[in-house]
Structure formats: structure tokens, C-alpha cells
mmCIF file of the C-alpha atoms, coordinates in Angstrom:
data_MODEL
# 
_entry.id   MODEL 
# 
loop_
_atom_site.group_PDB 
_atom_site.id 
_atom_site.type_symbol 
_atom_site.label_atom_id 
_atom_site.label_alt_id 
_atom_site.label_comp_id 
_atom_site.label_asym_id 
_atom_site.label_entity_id 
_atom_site.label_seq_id 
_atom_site.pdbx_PDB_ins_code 
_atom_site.Cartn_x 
_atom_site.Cartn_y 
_atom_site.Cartn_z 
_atom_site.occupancy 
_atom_site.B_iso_or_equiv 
_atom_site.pdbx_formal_charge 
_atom_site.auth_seq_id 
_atom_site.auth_comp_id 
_atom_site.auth_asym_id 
_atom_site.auth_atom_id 
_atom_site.pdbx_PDB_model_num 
ATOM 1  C CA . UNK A 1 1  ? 51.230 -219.363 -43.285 1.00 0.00 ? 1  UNK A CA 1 
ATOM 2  C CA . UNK A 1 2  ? 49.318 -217.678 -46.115 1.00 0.00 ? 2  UNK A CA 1 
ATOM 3  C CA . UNK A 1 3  ? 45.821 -216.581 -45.664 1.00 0.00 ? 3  UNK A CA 1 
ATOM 4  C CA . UNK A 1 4  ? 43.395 -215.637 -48.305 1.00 0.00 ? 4  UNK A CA 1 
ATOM 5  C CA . UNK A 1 5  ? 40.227 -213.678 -47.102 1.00 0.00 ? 5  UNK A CA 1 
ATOM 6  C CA . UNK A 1 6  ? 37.862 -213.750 -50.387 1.00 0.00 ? 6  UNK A CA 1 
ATOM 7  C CA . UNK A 1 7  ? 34.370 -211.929 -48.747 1.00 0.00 ? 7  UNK A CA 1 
ATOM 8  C CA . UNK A 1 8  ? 33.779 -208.859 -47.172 1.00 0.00 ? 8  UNK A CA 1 
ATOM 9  C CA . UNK A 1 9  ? 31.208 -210.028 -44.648 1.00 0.00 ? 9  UNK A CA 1 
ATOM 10 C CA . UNK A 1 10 ? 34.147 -212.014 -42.855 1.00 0.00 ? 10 UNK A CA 1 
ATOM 11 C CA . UNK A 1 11 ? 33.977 -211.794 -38.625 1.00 0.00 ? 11 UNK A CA 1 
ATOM 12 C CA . UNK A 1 12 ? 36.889 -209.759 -37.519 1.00 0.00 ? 12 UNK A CA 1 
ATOM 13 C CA . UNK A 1 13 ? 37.484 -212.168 -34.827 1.00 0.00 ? 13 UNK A CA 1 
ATOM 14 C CA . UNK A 1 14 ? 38.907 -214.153 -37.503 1.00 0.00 ? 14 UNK A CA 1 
ATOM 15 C CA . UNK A 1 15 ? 41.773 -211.772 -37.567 1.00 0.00 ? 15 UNK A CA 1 
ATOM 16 C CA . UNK A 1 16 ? 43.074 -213.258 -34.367 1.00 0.00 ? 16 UNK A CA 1 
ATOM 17 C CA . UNK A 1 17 ? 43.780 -216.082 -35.801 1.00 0.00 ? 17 UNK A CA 1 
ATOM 18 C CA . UNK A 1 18 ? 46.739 -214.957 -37.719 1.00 0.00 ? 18 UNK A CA 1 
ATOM 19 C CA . UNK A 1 19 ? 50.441 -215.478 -36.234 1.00 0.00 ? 19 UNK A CA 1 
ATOM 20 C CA . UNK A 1 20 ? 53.853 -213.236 -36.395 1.00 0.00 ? 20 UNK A CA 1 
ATOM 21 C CA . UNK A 1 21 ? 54.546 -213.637 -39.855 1.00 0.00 ? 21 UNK A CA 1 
ATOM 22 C CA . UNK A 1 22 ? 51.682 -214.429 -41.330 1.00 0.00 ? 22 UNK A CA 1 
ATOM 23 C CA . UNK A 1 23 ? 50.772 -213.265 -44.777 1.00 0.00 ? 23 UNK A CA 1 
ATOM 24 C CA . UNK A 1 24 ? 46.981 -212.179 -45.089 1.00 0.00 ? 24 UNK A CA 1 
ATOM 25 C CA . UNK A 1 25 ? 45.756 -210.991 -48.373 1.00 0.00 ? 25 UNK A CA 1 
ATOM 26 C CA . UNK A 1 26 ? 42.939 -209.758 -49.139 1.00 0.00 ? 26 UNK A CA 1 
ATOM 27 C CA . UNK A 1 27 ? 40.866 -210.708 -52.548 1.00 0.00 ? 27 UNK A CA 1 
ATOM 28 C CA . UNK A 1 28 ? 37.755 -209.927 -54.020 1.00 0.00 ? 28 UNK A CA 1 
ATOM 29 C CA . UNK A 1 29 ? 34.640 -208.352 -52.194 1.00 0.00 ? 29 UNK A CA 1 
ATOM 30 C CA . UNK A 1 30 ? 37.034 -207.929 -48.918 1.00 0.00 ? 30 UNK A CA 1 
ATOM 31 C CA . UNK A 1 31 ? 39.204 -205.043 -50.370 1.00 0.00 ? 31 UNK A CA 1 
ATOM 32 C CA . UNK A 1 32 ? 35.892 -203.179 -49.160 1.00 0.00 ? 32 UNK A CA 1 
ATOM 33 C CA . UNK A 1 33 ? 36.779 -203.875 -45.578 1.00 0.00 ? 33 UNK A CA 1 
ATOM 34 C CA . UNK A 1 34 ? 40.482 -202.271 -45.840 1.00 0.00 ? 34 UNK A CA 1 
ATOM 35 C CA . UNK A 1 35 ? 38.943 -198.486 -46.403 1.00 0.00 ? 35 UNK A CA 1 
ATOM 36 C CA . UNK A 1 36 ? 40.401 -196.689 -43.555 1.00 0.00 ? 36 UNK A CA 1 
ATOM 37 C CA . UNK A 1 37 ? 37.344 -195.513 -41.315 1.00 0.00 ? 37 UNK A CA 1 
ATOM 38 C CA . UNK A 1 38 ? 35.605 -199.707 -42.183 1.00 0.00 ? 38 UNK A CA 1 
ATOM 39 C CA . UNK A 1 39 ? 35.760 -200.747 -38.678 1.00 0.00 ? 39 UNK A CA 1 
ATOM 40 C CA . UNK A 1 40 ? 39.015 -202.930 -38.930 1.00 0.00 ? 40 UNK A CA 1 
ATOM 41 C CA . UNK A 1 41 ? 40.940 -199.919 -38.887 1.00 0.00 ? 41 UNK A CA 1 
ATOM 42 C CA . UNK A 1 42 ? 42.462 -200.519 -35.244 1.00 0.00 ? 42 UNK A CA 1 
ATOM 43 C CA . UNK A 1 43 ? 42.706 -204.238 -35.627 1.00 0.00 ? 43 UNK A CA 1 
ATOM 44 C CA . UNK A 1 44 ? 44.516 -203.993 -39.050 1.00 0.00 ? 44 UNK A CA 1 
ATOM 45 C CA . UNK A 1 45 ? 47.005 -201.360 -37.452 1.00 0.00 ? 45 UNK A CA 1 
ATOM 46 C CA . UNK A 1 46 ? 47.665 -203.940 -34.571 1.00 0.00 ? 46 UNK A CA 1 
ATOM 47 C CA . UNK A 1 47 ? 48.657 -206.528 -37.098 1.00 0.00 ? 47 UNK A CA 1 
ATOM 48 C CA . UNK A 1 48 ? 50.879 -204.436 -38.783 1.00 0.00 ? 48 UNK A CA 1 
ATOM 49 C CA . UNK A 1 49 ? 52.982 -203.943 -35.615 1.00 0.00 ? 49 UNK A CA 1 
ATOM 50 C CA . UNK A 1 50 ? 52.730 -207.799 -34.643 1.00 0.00 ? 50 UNK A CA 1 
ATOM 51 C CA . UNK A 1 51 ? 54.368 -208.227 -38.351 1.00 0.00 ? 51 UNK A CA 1 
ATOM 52 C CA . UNK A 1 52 ? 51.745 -209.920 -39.372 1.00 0.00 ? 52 UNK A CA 1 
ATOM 53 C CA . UNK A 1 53 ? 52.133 -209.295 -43.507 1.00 0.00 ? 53 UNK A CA 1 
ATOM 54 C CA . UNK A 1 54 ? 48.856 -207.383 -44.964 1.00 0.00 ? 54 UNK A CA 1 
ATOM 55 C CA . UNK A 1 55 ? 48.223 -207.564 -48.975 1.00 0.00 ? 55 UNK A CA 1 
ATOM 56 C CA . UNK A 1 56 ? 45.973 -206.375 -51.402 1.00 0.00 ? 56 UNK A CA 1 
ATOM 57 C CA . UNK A 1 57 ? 45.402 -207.594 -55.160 1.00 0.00 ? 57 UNK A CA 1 
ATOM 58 C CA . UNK A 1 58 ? 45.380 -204.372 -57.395 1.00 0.00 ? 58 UNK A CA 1 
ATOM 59 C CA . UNK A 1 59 ? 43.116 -206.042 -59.863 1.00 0.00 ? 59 UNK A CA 1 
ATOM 60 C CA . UNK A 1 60 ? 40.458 -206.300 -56.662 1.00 0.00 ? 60 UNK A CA 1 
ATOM 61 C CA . UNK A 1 61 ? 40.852 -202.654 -55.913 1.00 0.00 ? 61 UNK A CA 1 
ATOM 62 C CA . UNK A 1 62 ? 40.765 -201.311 -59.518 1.00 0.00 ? 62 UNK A CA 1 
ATOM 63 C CA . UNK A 1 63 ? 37.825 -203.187 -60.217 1.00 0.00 ? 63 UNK A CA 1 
ATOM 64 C CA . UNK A 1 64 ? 35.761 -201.556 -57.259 1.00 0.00 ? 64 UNK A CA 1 
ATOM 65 C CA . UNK A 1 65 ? 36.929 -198.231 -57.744 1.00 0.00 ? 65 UNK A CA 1 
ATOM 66 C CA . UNK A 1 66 ? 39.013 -198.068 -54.986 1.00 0.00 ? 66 UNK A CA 1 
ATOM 67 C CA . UNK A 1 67 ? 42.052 -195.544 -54.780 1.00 0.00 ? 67 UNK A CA 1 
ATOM 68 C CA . UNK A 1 68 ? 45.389 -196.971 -52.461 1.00 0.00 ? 68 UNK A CA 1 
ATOM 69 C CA . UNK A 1 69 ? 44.946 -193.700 -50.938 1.00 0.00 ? 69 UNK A CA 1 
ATOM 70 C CA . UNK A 1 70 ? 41.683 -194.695 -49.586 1.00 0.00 ? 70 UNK A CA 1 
ATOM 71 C CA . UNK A 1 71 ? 43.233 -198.001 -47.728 1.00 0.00 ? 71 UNK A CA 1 
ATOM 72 C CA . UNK A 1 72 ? 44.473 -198.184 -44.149 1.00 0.00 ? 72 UNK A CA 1 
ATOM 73 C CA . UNK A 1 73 ? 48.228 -197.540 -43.899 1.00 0.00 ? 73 UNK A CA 1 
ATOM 74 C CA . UNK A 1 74 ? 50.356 -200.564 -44.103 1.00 0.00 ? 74 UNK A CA 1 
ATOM 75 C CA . UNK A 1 75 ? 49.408 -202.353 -47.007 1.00 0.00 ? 75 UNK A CA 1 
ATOM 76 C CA . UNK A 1 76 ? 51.311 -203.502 -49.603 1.00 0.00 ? 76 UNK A CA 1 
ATOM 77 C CA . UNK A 1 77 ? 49.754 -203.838 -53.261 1.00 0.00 ? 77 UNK A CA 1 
ATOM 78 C CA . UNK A 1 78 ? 50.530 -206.570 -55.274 1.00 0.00 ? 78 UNK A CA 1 
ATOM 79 C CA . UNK A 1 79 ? 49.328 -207.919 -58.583 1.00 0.00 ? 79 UNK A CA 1 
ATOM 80 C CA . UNK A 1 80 ? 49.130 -211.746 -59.351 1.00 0.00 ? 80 UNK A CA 1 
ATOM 81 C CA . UNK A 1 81 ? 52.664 -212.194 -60.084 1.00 0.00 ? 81 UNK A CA 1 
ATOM 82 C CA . UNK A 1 82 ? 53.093 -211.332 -56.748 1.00 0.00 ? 82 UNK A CA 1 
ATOM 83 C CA . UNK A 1 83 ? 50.395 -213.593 -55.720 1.00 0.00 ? 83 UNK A CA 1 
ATOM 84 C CA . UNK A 1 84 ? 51.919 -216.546 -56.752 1.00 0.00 ? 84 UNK A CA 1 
ATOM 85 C CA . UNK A 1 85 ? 55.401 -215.704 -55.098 1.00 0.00 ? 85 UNK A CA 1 
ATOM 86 C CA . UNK A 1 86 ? 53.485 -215.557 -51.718 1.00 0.00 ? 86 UNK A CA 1 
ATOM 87 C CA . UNK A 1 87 ? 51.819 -218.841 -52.731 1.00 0.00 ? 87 UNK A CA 1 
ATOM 88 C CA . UNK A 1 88 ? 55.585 -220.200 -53.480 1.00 0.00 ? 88 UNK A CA 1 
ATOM 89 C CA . UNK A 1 89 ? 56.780 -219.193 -49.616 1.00 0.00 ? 89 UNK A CA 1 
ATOM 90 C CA . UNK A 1 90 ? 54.660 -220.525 -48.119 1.00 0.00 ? 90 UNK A CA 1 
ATOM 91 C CA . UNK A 1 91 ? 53.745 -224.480 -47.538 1.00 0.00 ? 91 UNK A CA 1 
ATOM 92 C CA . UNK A 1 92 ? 50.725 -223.607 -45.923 1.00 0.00 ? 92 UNK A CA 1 
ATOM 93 C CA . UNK A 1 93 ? 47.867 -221.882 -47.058 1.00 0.00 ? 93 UNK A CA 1 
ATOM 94 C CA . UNK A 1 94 ? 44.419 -221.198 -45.421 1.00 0.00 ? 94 UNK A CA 1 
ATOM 95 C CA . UNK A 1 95 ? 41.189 -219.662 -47.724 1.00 0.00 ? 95 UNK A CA 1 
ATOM 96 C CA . UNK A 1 96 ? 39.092 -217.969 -45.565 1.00 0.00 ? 96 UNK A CA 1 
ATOM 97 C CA . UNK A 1 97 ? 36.180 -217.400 -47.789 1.00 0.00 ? 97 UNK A CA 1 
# 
């Protein structure tokens, strides 16, 4: 399943929701919420070793002046293209907004 989190002011409970597998990307205001030190930092590492799949949209970050260096480890960065390949895997897909 592919989950798109759009706003920064989303509860982190919602986090649990996500399965082995799972893609999760983040867009828009909620790249604010990836800064290591945010808060999520724990909960984000945890999903990373139950393989959930964590994204970010480069366009999201440049746009708030926000370095990758400045992101909790275990992100990958994509750009749109890649976007609409995750979109393309899979048949489900939740906005979380």
C-alpha cells in the first residue's frame, strides 16, 4: 500500500497504521516533520527496521529550505518521476492529508 502524508500537523499515531512494506511518502508541509530532533525521530527509525518504505519529494524539501542532511536517516529522496513509479506498484493508495 502507498501512503501519502500531505500536512505537517498529522497525529503520529497515524504512523501505526502502516504495514511491512508499506510505502509512506511524505509531501508538502510534512517534510517539516522528518528533521531529525521533530519528535518522530524514534518512530520513523522503528519503521525503517519493520521495512516499512519512507520517501521524500525533493521538490517539497527544496522549496522549504531543507538540506537531506537535516532529515532522519533512512530516507530515500525521490522526485516526481519517482512518484509516479510508486503510484504504478502499488494498487492501493491511501492520502492522509
Amino acid at each position: 500500500m502507498l501512503h501519502l502524508i500531505f500536512q505537517s500537523t498529522f497525529d503520529g499515531s497515524l504512523l501505526h497504521r502502516m504495514d511491512s512494506g508499506d510505502d509512506l511518502v511524505f509531501l508538502e508541509s510534512s517534510v517539516f516533520r522528518l528533521i531529525k530532533g521533530s519528535g518522530l525521530t524514534d518512530e520513523l527509525q522503528k519503521m525503517i527496521k519493520l521495512n516499512i518504505n519512507l520517501y521524500v519529494l525533493k521538490c517539497d524539501l527544496e522549496i522549504r529550505g531543507i538540506d537531506a542532511s537535516e532529515l532522519v536517516l533512512g530516507f530515500d529522496i525521490i522526485d516526481y518521476s519517482g512518484l509516479v513509479q510508486l503510484t504504478e506498484k502499488n494498487k492501493v493508495i491511501r492520502t492522509w492529508s
